[in-house]
C-alpha positions as CSV (number, residue, x, y, z in Angstrom):
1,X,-18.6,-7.3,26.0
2,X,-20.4,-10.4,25.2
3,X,-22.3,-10.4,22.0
4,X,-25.3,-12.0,20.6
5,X,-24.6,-15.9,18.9
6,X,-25.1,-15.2,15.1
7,X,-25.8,-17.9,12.4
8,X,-25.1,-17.2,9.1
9,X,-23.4,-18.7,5.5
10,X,-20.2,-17.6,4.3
11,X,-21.0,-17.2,0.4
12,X,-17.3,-16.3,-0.4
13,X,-14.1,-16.1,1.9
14,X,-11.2,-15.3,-0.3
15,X,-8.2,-15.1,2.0
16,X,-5.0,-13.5,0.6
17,X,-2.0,-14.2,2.4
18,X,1.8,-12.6,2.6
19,X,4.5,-13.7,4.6
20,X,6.5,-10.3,6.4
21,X,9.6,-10.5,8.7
22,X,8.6,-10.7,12.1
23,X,10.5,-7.7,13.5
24,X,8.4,-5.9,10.6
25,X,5.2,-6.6,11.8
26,X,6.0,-6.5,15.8
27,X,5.8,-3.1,15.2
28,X,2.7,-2.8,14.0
29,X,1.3,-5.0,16.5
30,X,-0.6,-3.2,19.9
31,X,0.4,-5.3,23.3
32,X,-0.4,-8.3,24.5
33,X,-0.3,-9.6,20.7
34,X,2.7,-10.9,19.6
35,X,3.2,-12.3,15.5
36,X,2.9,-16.0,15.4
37,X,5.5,-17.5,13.0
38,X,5.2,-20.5,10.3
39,X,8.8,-21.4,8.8
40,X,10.3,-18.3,10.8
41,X,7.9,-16.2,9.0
42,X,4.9,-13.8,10.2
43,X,1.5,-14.2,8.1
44,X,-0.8,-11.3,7.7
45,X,-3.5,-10.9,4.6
46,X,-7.1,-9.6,4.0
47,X,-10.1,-11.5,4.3
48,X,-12.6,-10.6,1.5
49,X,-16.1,-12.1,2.3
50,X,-19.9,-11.8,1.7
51,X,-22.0,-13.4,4.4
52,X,-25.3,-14.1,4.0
53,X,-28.6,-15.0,6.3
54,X,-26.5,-13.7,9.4
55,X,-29.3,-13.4,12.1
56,X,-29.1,-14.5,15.9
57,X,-29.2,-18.0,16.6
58,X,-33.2,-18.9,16.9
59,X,-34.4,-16.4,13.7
60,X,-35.0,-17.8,10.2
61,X,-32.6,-17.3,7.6
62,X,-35.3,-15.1,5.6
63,X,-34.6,-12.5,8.2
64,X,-30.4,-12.6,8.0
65,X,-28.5,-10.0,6.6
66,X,-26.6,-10.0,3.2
67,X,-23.0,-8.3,3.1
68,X,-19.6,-7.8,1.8
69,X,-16.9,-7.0,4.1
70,X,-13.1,-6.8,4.1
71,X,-10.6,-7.1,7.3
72,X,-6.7,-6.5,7.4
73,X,-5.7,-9.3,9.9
74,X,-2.3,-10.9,11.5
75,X,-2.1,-14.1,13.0
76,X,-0.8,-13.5,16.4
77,X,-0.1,-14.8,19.8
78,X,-1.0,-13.7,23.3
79,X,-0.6,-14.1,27.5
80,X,-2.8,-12.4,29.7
81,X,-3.4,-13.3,33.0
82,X,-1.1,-16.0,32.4
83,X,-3.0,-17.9,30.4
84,X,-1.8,-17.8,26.2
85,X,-3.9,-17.8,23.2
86,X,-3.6,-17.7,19.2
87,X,-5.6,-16.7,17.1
88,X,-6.0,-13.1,14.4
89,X,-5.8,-9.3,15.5
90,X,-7.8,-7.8,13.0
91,X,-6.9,-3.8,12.6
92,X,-9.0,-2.6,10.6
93,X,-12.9,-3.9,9.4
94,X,-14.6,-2.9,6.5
95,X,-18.3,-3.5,5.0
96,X,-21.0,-2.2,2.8
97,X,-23.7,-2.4,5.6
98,X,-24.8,0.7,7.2
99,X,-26.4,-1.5,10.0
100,X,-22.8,-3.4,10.8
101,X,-21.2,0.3,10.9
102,X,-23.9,1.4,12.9
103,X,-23.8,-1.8,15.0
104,X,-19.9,-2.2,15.4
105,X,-18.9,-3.0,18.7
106,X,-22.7,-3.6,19.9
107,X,-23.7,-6.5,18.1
108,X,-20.5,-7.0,15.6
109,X,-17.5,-6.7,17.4
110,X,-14.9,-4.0,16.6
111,X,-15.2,-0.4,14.7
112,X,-16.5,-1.4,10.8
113,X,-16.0,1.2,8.4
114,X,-18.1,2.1,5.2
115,X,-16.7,1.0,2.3
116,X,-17.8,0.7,-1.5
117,X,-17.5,-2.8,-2.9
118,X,-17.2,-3.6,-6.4
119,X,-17.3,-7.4,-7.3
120,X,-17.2,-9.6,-10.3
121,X,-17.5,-13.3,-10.0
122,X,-17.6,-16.3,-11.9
123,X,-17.4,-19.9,-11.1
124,X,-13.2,-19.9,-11.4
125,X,-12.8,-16.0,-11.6
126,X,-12.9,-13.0,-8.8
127,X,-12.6,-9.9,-8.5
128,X,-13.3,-7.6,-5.9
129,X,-12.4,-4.0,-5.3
130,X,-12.6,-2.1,-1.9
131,X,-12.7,1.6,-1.1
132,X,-13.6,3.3,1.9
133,X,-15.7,6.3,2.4
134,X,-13.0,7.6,4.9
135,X,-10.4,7.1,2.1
136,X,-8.2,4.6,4.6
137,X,-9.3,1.3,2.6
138,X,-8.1,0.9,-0.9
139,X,-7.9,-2.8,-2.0
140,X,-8.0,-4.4,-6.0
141,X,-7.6,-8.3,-6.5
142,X,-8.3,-10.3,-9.1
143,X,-7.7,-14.5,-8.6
144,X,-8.5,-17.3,-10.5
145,X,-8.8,-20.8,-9.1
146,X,-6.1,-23.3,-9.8
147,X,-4.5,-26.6,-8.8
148,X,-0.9,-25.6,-8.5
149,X,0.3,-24.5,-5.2
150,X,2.9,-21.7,-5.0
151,X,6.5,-23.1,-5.7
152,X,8.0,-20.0,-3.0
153,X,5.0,-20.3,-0.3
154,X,6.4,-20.7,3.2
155,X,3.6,-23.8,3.6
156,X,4.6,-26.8,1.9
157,X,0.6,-27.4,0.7
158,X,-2.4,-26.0,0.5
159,X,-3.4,-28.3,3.1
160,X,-0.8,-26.9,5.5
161,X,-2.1,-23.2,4.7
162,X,-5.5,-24.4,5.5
163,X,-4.7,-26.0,8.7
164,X,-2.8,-22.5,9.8
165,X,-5.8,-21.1,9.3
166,X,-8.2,-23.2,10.2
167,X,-6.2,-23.4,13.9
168,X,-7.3,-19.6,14.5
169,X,-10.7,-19.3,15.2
170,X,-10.1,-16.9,17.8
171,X,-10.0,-13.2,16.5
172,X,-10.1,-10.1,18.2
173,X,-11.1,-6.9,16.7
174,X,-9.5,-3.2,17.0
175,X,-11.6,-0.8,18.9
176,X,-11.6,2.8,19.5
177,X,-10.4,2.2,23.2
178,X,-6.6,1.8,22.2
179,X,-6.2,-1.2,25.2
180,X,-9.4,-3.0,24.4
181,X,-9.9,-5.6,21.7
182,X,-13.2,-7.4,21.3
183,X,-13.5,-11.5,21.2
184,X,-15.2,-13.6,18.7
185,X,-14.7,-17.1,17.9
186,X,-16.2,-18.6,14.2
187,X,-17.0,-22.4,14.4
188,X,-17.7,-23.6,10.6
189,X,-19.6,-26.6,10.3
190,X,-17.1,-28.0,7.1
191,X,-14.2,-26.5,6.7
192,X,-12.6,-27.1,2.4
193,X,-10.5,-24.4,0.8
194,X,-9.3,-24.0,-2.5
195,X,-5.7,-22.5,-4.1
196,X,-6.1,-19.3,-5.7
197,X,-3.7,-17.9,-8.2
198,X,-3.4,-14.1,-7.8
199,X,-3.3,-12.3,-10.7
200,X,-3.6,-8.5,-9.0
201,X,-3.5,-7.6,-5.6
202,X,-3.3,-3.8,-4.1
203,X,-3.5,-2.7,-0.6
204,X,-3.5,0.6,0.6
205,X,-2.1,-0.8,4.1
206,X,0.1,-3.7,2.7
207,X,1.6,-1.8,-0.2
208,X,2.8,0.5,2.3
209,X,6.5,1.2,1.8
210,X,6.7,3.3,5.6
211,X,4.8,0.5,7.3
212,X,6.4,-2.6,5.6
213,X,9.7,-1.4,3.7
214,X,10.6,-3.1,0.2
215,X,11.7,-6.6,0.9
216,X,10.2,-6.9,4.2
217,X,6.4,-8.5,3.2
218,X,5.6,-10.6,0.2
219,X,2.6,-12.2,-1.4
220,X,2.8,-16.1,-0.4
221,X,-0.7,-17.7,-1.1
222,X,-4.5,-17.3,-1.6
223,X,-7.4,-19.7,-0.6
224,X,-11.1,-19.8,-1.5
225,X,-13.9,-20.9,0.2
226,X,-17.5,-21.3,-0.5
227,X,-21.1,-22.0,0.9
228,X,-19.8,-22.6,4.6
229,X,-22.5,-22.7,7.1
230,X,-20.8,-21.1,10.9
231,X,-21.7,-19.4,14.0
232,X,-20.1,-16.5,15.1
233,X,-20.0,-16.7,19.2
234,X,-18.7,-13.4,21.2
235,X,-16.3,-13.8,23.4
236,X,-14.8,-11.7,26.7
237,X,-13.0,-8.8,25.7
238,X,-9.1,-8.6,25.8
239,X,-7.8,-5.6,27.5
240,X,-4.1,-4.5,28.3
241,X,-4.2,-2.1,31.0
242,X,-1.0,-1.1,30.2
243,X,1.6,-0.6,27.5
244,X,4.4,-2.8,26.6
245,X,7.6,-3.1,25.3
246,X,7.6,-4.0,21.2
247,X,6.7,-8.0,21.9
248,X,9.5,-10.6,20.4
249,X,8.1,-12.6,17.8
250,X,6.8,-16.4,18.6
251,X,8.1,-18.7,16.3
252,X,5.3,-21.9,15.8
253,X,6.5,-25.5,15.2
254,X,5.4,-28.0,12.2
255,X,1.7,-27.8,11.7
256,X,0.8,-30.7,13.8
257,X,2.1,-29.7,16.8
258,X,-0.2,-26.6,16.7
259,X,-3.4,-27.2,18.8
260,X,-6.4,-27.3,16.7
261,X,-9.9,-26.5,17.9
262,X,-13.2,-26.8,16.8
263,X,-13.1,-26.1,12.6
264,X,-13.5,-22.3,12.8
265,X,-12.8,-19.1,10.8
266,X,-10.6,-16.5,13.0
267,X,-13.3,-13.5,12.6
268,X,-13.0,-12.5,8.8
C-alpha cells in the first residue's frame, strides 16, 4: 500500500553495525531478499533513533510527532519481476509511540511493537536501552564518539561505511502477511555521520547463539548522526507469491561501483 509523504527531523540515528557470514544470515532472510555483501561479508545492525516534527508533508512542524524507535535491519538484495533492487529488510520495528503501534502498516509501514526506551545522552556520550512489552526486544548500548576508525572493520573508512549506508534508501518492513513487505524510501536533505566507539552493546536477536552461532557475526562499526532534516515517501509493496529456495548470497564490488541514489536513510 502507498502511504502518506511524511516530513520530519532525525534528532539521533545511531547505527550499530556487525559483519555475519553470508550463509549465516541467508537463513534468516524471507524470499526474494538475498544478503548484499561488502568485503565478502553480510552487514546487519540496529538502527536506534528519535524522530521529531514527523507530520505529512503540508502540516507545520508544531503538529509532528516526537519518538524513539529501534529496528533490526540487514542490507539485502532483490529481483522481482525482473527488475533488482538494494536496499534494508527490516524484521522487526520497535517504538515508544502508541500512535505508530496503532498506526503500523496504515500510515507507518510494517508491524511496530511497544517498547520501553531508556536514554541518556550527552554531547559525546549515548546510551540507550530497549525493552519490549512483548518481551522479544532486549537491547543495551552505550557509545562514545571518537576519531579513530575500527582497525578490524570490513570498510576501510568511515567514509566507506557511510556510503554503504547511505546507498540504501530503499527499506522494506516485515508484516504480518509472511509474503508481503512494505516500501519506504528516506531522502535526507544532508547526509554527515560520525564514528562511534562502542563500549556495550546487547541484543536479544543478535546475541543469539541458535540464530547466529559463536564466530559467525561480529561487531564491525557504529555511526552517529544528528539534526538531519528527510522525507519518508511510501513506496509499492514487495510481495512473493511464493516461497523460495534459501537465496545465495550477492557479493557487492568496491564502494563506487555501487549505484548511489538520492542521499537517503534505508527506513530506520
Amino acid at each position: 500500500m502507498r502511504f502518506p509523504i511524511l516530513r520530519g527531523v532525525i534528532e539521533r540515528r545511531m547505527l550499530v553495525n556487525y559483519r555475519v557470514e553470508p550463509e549465516v544470515l541467508a537463513r534468516q532472510l524471507p524470499a526474494p531478499f538475498e544478503p548484499k555483501l561488502y568485503a565478502g561479508r553480510a552487514v546487519v545492525g540496529l538502527c536506534l533513533i528519535r524522530l521529531r516534527g514527523v507530520r505529512p508533508r503540508g502540516f507545520p512542524e508544531l503538529l509532528g510527532l516526537r519518538s524513539e524507535n529501534a529496528a533490526q535491519r540487514a542490507a539485502v538484495r532483490w529481483t522481482q519481476a525482473g527488475v533488482s533492487g538494494d536496499g534494508v529488510y527490516i524484521r522487526r520495528r520497535d517504538t515508544n509511540s502508541r500512535l505508530h503501534t496503532l498506526a503500523g502498516g496504515l500510515l507507518f509501514p510494517g508491524e511496530h511493537h511497544h517498547a520501553r526506551f531508556d536514554v541518556e545522552e550527552t554531547i559525546d556520550k549515548l546510551a540507550v536501552e530497549v525493552a519490549s512489552d512483548d518481551g522479544e526486544t532486549r537491547i543495551a548500548v552505550r557509545a562514545r564518539l571518537t576519531k579513530t576508525w575500527p582497525a578490524d572493520s570490513i570498510f576501510e573508512t568511515c567514509e566507506a561505511a557511510s556510503q554503504f549506508f547511505a546507498a540504501g534508501s530503499l527499506g522494506y518492513s516485515a508484516t504480518g502477511d509472511v509474503k508481503t513487505f512494505q516500501g519506504l524510501e528516506s531522502r535526507c536533505r544532508t547526509w554527515h555521520a560520525e564514528p562511534l566507539s562502542v563500549e556495550e552493546v546487547r541484543s536479544s536477536y543478535f546475541d543469539d547463539s541458535a540464530i547466529f552461532p559463536p564466530g559467525s557475526i561480529a561487531l564491525d562499526n557504529a555511526l552517529l548522526m544528528r539534526e538531519i532534516q528527510h522525507e519518508w515517501i511510501g513506496r509499492a509493496d514487495l510481495c512473493c507469491g511464493a516461497a523460495i529456495a534459501t537465496p545465495a548470497a550477492v557479493a557487492v564490488g568496491s564502494p563506487a561501483e555501487e549505484p548511489v541514489p538520492l542521499p537517503g536513510l534505508a527506513a530506520p
